[in-house]
N, C-alpha and C positions, 0 to 999 in steps of 0.2 A: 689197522683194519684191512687194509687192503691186503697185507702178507697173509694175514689167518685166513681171507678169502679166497687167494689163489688155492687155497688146497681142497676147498669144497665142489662137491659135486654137482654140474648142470648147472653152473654159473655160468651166462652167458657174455656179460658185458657190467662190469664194475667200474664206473668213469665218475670223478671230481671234474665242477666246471666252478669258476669262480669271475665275479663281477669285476670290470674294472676298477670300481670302488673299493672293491676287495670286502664288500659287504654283507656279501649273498650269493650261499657254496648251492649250487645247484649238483642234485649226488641223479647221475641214470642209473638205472640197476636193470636187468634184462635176466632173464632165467629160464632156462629149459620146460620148467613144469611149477604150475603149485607147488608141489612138495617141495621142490627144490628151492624157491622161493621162502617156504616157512620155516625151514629148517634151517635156513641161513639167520631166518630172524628169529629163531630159537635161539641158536649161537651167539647173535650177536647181541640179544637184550643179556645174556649173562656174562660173555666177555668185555663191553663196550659198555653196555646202558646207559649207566648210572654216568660213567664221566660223558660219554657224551650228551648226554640231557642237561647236565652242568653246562655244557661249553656252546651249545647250542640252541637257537630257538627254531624252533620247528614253525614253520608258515602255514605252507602246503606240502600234501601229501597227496599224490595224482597216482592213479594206477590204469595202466591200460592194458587191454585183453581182459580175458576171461576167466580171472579167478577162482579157487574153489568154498565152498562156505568155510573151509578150515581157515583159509587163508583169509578171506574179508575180515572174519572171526577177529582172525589174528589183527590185522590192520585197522578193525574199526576200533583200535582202543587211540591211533595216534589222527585221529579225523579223517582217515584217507576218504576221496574220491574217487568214482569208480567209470571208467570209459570205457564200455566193449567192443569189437571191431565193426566197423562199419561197412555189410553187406562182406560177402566171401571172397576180396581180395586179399591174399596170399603175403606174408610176409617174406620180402627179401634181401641179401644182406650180405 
């Protein structure tokens, strides 16, 4: 997952964190724009989906910023929630 993602465009940050229980894979994801975000998960429900829905259970799904309706679209099929930024401080990084 991670190789077929380094070649997409306006991925900003694709990080695995995992529990010292080794129970609970916490995934960041970070993306340039909506689109770039949906089109990654266009990709990835048809290369990945299926085995990873097998090998995984989905808990939570958190999303922060400002999404576009394509993208909620997209995302409210797997429960995500949604967090927009809080007053115009600037992200840096």
């Amino acid at each position: 997952m991670v190789a077929a993602t380094r070649t997409e465009r306006g991925v900003l940050s694709y990080q695995r964190f995992i529990s010292d229980d080794r129970q609970t894979v916490y995934a960041h994801e970070r993306y340039e724009s909506s689109n770039a975000a949906a089109a990654h998960l266009r990709k990835f429900v048809v290369a990945f989906g299926a085995r990873y829905e097998s090998m995984v259970e989905r808990k939570h799904f958190i999303v922060f910023g400002d999404p576009s309706e394509e993208l909620k679209g997209l995302l409210d099929i797997y429960g995500a929630t949604f967090h927009k930024p809080f007053g115009s401080i600037a992200y840096w990084g």
